[in-house]
C-alpha positions in Angstrom: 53.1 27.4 101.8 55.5 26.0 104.9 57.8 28.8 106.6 60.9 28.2 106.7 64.0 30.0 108.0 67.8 29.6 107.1 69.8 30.1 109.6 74.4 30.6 110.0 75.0 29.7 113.9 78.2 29.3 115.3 79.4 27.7 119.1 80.6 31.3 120.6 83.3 30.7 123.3 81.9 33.8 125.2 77.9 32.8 124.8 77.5 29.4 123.9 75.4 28.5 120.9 74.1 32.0 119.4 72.4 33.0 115.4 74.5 35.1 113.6 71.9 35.5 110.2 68.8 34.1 109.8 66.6 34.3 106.4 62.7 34.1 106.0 60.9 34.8 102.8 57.3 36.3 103.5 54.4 38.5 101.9 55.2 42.1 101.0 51.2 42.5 102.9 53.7 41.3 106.6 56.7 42.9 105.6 57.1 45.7 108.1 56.0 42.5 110.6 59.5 40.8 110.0 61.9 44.0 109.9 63.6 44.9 112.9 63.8 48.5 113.9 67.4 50.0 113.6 67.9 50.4 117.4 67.0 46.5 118.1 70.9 45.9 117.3 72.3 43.9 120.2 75.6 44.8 121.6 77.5 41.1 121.5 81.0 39.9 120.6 82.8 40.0 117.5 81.8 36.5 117.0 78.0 36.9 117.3 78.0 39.7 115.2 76.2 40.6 111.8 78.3 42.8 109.8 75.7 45.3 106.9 78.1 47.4 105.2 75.6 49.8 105.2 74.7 49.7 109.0 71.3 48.2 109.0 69.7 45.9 111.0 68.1 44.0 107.9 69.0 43.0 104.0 65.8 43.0 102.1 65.1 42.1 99.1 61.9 41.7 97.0 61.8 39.0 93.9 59.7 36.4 92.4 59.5 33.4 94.4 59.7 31.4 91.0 62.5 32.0 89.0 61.5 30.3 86.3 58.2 32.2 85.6 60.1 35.0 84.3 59.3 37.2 86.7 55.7 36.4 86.7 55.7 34.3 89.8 53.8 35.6 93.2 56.4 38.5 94.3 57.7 37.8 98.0 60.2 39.6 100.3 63.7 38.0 101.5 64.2 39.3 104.7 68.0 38.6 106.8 68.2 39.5 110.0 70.3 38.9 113.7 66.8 37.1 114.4 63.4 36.9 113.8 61.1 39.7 115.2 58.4 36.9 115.9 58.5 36.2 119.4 57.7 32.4 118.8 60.1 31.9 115.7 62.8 33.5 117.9 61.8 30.9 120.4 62.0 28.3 118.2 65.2 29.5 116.6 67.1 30.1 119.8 66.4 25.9 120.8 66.9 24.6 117.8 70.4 26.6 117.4 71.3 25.4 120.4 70.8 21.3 120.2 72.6 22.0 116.9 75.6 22.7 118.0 75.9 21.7 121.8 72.8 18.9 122.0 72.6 16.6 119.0 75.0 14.7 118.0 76.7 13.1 114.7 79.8 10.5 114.2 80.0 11.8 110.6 80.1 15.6 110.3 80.3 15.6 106.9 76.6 14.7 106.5 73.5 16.7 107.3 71.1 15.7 110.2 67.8 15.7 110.9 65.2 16.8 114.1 62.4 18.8 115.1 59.2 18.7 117.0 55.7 20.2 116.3 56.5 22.8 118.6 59.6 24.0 117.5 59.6 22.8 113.9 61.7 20.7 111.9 65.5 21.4 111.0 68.3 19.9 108.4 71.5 21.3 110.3 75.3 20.8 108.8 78.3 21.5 111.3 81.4 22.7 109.5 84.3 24.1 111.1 86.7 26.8 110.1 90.9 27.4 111.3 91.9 30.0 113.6 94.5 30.1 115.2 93.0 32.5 117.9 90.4 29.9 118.8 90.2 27.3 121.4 91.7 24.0 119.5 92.3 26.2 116.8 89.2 26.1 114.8 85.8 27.5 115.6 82.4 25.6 114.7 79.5 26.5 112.9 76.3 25.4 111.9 74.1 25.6 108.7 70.5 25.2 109.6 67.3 25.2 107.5 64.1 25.1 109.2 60.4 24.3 108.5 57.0 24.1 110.3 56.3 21.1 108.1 58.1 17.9 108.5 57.2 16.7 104.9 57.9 19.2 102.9 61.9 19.5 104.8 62.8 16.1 104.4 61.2 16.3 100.8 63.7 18.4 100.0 66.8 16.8 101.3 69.1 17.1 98.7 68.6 20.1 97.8 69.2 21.4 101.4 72.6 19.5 101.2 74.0 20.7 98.2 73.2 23.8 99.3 75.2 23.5 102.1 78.1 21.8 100.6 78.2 24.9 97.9 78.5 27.4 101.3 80.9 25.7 103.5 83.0 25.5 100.8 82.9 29.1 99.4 83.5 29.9 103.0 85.9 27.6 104.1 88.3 28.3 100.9 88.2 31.7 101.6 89.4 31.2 105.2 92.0 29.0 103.8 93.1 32.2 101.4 93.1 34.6 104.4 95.1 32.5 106.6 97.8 31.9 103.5 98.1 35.7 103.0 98.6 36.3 106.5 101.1 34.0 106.9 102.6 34.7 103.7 103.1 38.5 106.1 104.9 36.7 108.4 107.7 35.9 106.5 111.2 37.7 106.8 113.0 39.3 104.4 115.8 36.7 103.6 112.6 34.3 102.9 112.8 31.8 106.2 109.6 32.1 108.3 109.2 34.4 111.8 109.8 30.8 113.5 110.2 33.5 117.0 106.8 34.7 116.2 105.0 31.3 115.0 106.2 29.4 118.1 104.7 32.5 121.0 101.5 32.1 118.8 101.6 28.2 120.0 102.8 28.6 123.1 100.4 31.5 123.9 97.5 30.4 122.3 95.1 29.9 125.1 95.3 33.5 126.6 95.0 35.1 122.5 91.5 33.5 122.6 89.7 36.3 121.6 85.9 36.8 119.7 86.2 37.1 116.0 83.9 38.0 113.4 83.3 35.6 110.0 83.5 39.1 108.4 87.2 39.2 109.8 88.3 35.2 109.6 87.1 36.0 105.7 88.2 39.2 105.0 85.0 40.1 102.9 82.9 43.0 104.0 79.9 41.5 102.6 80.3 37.9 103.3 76.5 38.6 105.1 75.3 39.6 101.7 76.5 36.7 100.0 74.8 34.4 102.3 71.6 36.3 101.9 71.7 36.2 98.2 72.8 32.6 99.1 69.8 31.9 101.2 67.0 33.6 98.5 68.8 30.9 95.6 68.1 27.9 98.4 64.8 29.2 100.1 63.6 29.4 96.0 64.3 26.1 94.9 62.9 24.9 98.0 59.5 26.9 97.5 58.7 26.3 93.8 
């Protein structure tokens, strides 16, 4: 069975390219291999951040790998994470993350790309970008990324991968959408015209409100990590069986 790992990333105006979650599905036998401890949290920015509701470094989550056996299928572990506890995956992770979003390059967004070496394995990534008005240009970039240590099973599963990924950036992106509308909707007076005084030092001052800001926040759902875990199991299944 190829390993694979599917990875959020985002371009961090404070740190450059950085994982938010990764996912890897492994043998309950390796488990404890793959968690990390509670202390290993990193102190980083609001925008590097995983958010648990509960406080813990790792969702887990133990299931059949094949859905469709019932239940009956070889029973694996779903393990999300800041990054892999493997020294050589978080290697791997770290280059890949970054020629995803600073290195390789696409003149259509819209559609996945492909690289990868033996060394480092083989990636699908997917750049998507979300508003904010507290970000540089007003919108701050992400990356979707699925990776393998085999090239032929990755590209075998192509479109799978990409509808995947269309089905994310879209639950994610329409909820941005819904937490910017509310906000403005805030920002109106009470005789119904719009806090023009407001709106226009937001413009004006938008370079110095650059600030770090967690998808948990741009959302406004707590457990937008534990969708994209549950997320992650669905994809990392379908490419498995």
């Amino acid at each position: 069975m190829a390993n694979y790992i599917v990875c959020l990333a985002h371009f961090c105006e404070l740190h450059g390219p950085s994982t938010i979650i990764c996912t890897q599905v492994v043998k309950p036998s390796i488990q404890d291999k793959h968690i990390l401890a509670p202390n290993s949290k990193v102190q980083t920015c609001a925008s590097c951040e995983l958010y648990i509701p509960d406080g813990s470094a790792n969702i887990i989550t133990k299931d059949s790998l094949h859905s469709s056996n019932k239940g009956n299928g070889p029973q694996m572990v779903f393990i999300s994470n800041h990054y892999p506890s493997s020294q050589d995956r978080y290697t791997a992770l770290t280059k890949l993350v970054m020629k995803s979003l600073s290195v390789e390059t696409s003149s259509d967004i819209s559609k996945p790309m492909f690289f990868g070496d033996a060394i480092n394995g083989y990636c699908i990534n997917k750049i998507f970008t979300i508003k904010d008005i507290n970000a540089r240009g007003s919108e701050r970039k992400y990356a979707l990324i699925v990776i393998s240590d085999s090239e032929t099973d990755i590209l075998s599963n192509w479109d799978i991968v990409g509808l995947y990924f269309n089905e994310v950036i879209n639950l994610i992106q329409e909820r941005v959408t819904k937490t910017m509308e509310e906000i403005s909707a805030q920002k109106i007076s009470g005789n119904g015209n719009t806090v023009t005084g407001l709106l226009d030092n937001e413009k004006y001052l938008r370079r110095s409100m650059i600030k770090p800001k967690s998808l948990k926040e741009l959302t406004d759902d707590d457990h937008i990590f534990v969708k994209f875990h549950l997320w992650a199991i669905e994809l990392l299944k379908d490419i498995l069986r």
